[in-house]
N, CA and C atoms as an extended XYZ file, in Angstrom:
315
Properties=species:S:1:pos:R:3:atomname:S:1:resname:S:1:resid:I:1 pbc="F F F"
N         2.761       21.284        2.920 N   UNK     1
C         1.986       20.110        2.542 CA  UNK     1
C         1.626       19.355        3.824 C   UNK     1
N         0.291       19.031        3.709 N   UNK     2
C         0.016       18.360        4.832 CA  UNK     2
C         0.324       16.673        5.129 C   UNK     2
N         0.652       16.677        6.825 N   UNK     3
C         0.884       14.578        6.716 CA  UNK     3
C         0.143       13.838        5.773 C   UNK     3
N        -0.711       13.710        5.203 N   UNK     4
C        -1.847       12.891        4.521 CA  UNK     4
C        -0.890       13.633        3.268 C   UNK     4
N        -0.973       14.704        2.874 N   UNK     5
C        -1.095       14.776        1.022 CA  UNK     5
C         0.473       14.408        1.261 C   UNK     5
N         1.583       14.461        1.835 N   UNK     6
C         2.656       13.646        1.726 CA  UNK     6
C         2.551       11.853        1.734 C   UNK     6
N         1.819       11.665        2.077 N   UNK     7
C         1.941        9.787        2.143 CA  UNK     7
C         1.064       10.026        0.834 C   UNK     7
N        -0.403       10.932        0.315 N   UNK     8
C        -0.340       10.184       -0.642 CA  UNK     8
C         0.339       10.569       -2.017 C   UNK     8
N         1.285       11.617       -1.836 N   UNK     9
C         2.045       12.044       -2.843 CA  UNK     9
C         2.945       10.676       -3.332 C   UNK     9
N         3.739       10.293       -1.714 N   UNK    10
C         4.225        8.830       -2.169 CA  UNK    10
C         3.704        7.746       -2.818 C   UNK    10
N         2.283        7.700       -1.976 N   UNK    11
C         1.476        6.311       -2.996 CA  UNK    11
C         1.278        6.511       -4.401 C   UNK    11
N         1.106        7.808       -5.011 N   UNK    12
C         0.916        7.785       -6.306 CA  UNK    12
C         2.255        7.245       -7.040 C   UNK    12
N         3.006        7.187       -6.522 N   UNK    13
C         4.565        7.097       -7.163 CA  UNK    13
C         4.563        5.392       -7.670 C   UNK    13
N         3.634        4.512       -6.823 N   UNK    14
C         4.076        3.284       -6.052 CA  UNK    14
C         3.136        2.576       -8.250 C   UNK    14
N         4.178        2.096       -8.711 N   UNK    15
C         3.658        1.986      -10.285 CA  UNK    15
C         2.878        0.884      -10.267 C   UNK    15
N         2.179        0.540      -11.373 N   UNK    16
C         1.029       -0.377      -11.545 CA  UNK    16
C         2.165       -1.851      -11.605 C   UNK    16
N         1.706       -3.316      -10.731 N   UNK    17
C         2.506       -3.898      -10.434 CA  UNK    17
C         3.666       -4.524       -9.599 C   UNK    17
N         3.163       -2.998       -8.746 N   UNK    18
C         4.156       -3.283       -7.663 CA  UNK    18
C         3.623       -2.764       -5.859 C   UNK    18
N         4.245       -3.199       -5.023 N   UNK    19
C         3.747       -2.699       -3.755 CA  UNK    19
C         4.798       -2.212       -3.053 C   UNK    19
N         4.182       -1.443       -1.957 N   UNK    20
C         5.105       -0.743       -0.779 CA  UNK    20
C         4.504       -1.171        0.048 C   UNK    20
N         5.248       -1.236        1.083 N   UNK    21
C         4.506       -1.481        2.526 CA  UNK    21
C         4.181       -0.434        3.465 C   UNK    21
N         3.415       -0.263        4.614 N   UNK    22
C         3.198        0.937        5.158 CA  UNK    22
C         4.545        1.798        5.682 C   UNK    22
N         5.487        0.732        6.390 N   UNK    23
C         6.764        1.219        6.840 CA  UNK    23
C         7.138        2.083        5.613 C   UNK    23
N         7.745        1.528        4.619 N   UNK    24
C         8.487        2.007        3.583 CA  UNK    24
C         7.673        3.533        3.200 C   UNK    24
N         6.266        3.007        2.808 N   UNK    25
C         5.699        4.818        2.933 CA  UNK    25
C         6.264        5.657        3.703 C   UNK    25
N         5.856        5.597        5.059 N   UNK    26
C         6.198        6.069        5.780 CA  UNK    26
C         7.525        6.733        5.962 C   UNK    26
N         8.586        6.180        5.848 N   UNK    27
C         9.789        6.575        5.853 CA  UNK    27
C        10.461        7.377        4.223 C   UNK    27
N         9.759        7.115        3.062 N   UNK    28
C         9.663        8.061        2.044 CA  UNK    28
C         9.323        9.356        2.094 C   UNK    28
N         8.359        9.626        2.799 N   UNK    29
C         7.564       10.599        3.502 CA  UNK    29
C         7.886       11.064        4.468 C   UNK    29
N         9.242       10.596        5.336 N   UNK    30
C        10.179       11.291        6.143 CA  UNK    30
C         9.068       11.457        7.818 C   UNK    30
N         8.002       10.153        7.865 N   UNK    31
C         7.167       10.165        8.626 CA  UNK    31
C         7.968        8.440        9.491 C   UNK    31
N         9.423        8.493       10.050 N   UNK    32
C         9.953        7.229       10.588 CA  UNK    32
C         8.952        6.598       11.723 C   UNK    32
N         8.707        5.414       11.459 N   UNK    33
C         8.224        5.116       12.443 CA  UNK    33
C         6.374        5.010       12.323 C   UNK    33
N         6.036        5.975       11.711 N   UNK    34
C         4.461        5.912       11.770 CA  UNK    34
C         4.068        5.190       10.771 C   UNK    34
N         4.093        3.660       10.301 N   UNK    35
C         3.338        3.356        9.532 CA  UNK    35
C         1.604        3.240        9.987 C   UNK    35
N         1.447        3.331       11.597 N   UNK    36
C        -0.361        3.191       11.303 CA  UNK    36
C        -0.954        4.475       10.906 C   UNK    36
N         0.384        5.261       10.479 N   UNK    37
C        -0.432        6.839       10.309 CA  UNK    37
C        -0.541        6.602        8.846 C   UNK    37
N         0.337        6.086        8.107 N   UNK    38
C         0.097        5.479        6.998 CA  UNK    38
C        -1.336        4.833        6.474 C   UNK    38
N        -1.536        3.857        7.134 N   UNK    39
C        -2.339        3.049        7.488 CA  UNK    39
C        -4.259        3.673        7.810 C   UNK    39
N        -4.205        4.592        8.484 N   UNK    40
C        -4.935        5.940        9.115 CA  UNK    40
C        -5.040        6.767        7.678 C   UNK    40
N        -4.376        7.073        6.887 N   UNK    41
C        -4.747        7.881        6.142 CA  UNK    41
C        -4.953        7.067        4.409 C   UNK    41
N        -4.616        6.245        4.587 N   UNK    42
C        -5.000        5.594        3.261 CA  UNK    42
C        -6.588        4.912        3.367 C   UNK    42
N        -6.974        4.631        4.486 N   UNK    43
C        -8.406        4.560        5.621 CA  UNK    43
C        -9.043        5.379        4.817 C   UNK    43
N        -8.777        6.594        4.815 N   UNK    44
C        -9.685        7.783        4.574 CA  UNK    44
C       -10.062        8.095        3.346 C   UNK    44
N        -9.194        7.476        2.248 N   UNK    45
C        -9.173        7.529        0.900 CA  UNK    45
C       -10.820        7.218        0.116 C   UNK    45
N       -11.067        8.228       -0.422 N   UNK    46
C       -12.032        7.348       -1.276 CA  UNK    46
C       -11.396        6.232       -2.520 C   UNK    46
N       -11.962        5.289       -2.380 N   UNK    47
C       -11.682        4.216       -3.263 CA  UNK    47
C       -11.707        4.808       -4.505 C   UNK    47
N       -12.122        5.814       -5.236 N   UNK    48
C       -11.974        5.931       -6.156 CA  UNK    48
C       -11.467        7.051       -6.824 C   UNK    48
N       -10.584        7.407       -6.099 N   UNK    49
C        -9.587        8.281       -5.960 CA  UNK    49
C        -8.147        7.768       -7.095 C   UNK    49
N        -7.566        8.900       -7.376 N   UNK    50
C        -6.362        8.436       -8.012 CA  UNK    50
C        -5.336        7.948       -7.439 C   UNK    50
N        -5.572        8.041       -5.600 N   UNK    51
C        -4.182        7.439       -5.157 CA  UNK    51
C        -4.549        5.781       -5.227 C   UNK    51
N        -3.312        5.294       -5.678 N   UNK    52
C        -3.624        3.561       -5.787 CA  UNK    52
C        -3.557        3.079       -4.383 C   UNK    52
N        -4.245        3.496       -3.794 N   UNK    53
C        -4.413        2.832       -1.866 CA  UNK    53
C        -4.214        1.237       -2.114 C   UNK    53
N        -4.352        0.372       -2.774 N   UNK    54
C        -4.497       -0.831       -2.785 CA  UNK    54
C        -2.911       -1.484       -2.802 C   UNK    54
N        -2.077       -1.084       -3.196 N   UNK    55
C        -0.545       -1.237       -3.602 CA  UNK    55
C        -0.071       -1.030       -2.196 C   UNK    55
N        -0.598       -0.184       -1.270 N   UNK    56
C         0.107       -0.656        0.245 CA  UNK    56
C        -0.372       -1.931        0.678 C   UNK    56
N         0.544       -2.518        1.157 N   UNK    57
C         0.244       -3.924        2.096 CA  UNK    57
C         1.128       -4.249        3.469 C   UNK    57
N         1.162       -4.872        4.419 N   UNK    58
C         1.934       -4.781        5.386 CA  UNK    58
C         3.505       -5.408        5.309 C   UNK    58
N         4.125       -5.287        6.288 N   UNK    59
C         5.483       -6.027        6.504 CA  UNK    59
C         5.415       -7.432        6.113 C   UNK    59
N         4.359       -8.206        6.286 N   UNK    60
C         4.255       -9.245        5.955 CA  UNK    60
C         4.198       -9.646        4.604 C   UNK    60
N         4.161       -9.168        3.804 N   UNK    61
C         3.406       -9.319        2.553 CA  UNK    61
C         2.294       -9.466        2.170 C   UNK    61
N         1.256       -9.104        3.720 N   UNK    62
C        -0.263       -9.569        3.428 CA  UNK    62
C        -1.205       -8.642        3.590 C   UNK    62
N        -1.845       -8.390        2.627 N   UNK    63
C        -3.471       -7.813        2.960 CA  UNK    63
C        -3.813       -7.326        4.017 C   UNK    63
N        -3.678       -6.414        4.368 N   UNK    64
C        -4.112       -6.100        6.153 CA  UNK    64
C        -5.873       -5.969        6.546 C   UNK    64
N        -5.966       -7.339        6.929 N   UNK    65
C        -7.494       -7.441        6.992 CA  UNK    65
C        -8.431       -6.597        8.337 C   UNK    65
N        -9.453       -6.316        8.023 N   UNK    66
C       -10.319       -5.837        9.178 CA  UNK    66
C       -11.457       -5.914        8.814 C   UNK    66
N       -12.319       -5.849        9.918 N   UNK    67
C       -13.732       -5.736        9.932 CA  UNK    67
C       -13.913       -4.387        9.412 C   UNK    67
N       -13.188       -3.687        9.714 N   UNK    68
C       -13.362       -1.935        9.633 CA  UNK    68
C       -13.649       -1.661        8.622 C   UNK    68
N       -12.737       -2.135        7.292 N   UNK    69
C       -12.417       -2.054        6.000 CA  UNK    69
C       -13.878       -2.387        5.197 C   UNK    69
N       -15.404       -2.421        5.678 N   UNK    70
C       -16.085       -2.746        5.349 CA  UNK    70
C       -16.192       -4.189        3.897 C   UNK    70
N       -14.925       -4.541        3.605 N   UNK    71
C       -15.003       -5.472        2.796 CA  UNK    71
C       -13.694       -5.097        1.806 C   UNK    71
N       -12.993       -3.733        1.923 N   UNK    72
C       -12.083       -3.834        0.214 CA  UNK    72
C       -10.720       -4.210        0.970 C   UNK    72
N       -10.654       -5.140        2.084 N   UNK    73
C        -9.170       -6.149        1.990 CA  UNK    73
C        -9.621       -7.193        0.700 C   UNK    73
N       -10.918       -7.434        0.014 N   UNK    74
C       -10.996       -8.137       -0.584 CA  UNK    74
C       -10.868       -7.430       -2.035 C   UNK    74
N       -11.455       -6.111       -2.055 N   UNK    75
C       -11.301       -5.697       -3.109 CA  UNK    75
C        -9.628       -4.975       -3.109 C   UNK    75
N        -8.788       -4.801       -2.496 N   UNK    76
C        -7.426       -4.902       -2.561 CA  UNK    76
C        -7.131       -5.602       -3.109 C   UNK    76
N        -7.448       -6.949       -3.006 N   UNK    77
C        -6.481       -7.899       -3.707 CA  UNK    77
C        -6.631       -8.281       -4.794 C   UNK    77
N        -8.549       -8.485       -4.854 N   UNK    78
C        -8.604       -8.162       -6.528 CA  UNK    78
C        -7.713       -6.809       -7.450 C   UNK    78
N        -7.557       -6.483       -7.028 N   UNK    79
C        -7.211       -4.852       -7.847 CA  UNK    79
C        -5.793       -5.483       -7.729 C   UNK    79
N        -4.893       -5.661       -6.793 N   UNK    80
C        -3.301       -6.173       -7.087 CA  UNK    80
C        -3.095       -7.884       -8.178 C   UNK    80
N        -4.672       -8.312       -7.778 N   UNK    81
C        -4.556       -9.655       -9.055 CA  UNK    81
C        -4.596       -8.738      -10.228 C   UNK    81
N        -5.036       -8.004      -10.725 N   UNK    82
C        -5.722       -7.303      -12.196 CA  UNK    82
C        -3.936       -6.927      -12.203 C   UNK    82
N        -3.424       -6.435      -11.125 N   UNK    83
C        -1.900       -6.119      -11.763 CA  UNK    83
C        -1.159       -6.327      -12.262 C   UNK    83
N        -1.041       -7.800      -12.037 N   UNK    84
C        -0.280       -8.973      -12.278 CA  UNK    84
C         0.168       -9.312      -11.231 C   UNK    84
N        -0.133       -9.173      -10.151 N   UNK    85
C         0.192       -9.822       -8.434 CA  UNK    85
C         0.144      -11.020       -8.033 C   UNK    85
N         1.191      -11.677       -8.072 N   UNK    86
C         0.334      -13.158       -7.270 CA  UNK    86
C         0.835      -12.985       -6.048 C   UNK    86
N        -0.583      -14.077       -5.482 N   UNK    87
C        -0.468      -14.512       -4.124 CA  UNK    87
C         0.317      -16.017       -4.042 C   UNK    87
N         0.692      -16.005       -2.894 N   UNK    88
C         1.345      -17.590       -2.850 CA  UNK    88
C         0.403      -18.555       -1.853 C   UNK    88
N         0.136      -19.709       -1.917 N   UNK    89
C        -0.782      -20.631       -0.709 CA  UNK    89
C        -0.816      -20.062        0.456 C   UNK    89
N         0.242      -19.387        1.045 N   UNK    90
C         0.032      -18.794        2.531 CA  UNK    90
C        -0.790      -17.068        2.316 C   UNK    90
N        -1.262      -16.835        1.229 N   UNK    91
C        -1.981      -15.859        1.075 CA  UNK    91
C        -0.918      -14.182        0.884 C   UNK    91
N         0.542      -14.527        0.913 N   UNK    92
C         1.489      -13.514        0.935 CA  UNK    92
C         1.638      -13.400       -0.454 C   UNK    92
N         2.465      -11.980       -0.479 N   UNK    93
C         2.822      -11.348       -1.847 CA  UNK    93
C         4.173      -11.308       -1.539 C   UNK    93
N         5.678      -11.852       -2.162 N   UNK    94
C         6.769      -11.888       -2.527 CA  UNK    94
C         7.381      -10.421       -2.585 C   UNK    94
N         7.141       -9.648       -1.547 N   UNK    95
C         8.514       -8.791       -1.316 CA  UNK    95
C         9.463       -8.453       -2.186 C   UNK    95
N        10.274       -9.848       -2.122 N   UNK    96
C        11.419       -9.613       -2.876 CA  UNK    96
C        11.257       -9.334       -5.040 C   UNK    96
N        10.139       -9.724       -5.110 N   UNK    97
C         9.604       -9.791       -6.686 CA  UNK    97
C         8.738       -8.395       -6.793 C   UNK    97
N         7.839       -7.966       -5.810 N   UNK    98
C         7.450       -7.225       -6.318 CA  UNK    98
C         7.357       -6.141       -5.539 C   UNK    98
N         8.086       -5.917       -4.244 N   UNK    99
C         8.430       -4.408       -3.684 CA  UNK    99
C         9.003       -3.582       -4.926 C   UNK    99
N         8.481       -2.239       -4.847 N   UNK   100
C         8.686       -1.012       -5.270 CA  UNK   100
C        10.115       -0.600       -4.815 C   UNK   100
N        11.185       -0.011       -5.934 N   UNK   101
C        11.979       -0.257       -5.387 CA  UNK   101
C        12.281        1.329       -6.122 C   UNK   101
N        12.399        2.804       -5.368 N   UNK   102
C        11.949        3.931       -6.061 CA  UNK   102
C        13.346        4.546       -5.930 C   UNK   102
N        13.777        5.221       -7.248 N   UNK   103
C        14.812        5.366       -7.927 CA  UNK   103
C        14.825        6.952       -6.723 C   UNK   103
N        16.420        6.983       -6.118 N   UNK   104
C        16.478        8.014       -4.859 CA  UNK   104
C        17.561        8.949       -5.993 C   UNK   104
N        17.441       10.575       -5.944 N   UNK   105
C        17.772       11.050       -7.084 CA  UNK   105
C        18.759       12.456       -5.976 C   UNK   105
C-alpha cells in the first residue's frame, strides 16, 4: 500500500463528528513525524472523494488556512459545522470534546 492510500485509509476511519489532527494521522499510519506529508496528501484529494479530508485539522485545533487551498479552509469548516462541530470565539475546535479517539485492537 502506498504512503497516500495509508493516510487515507486512516482518514476514512476518522467518524462523522469528530477530528484528527495531522500528527495523530500520521502516527496511525506508522508515518512518525510527517504530519506535512499528511497535510501534502490530503492537498491532493479531490473534494469529492469519499475520504472525509475536512475532519483533519492542525495541533491547534484550527483550520489550517492558505492561499493555496483555493478557498475550502472555508469550505472545511462549513462541512465540520454540518457535523455538529463548534467553533469557539478564538476560531478553535475543542480537542478534548471532539478528537477522534480510535479504538487500538
Amino acid at each position: 500500500m502506498s504512503t497516500y492510500n495509508r493516510i487515507y485509509a486512516i482518514v476514512r476511519q476518522i467518524p462523522i463528528g469528530k477530528v484528527a489532527t495531522y500528527g495523530q494521522v500520521a502516527e496511525l499510519a506508522e508515518l512518525y513525524g510527517k504530519a506535512r506529508l499528511v497535510g501534502y496528501a490530503l492537498y491532493r484529494v479531490d473534494k469529492n472523494s469519499d475520504i472525509p479530508w475536512h475532519r483533519v485539522i492542525n495541533a491547534k485545533g484550527e483550520v489550517s488556512e492558505s492561499p493555496l487551498r483555493l478557498g475550502s479552509d472555508y469550505v472545511q469548516r462549513s462541512l465540520l459545522e454540518a457535523e455538529g462541530i463548534e467553533f469557539n470565539a478564538e476560531e478553535k475546535i475543542d480537542l478534548r470534546k471532539y478528537r477522534w479517539q480510535p479504538t487500538v485492537i
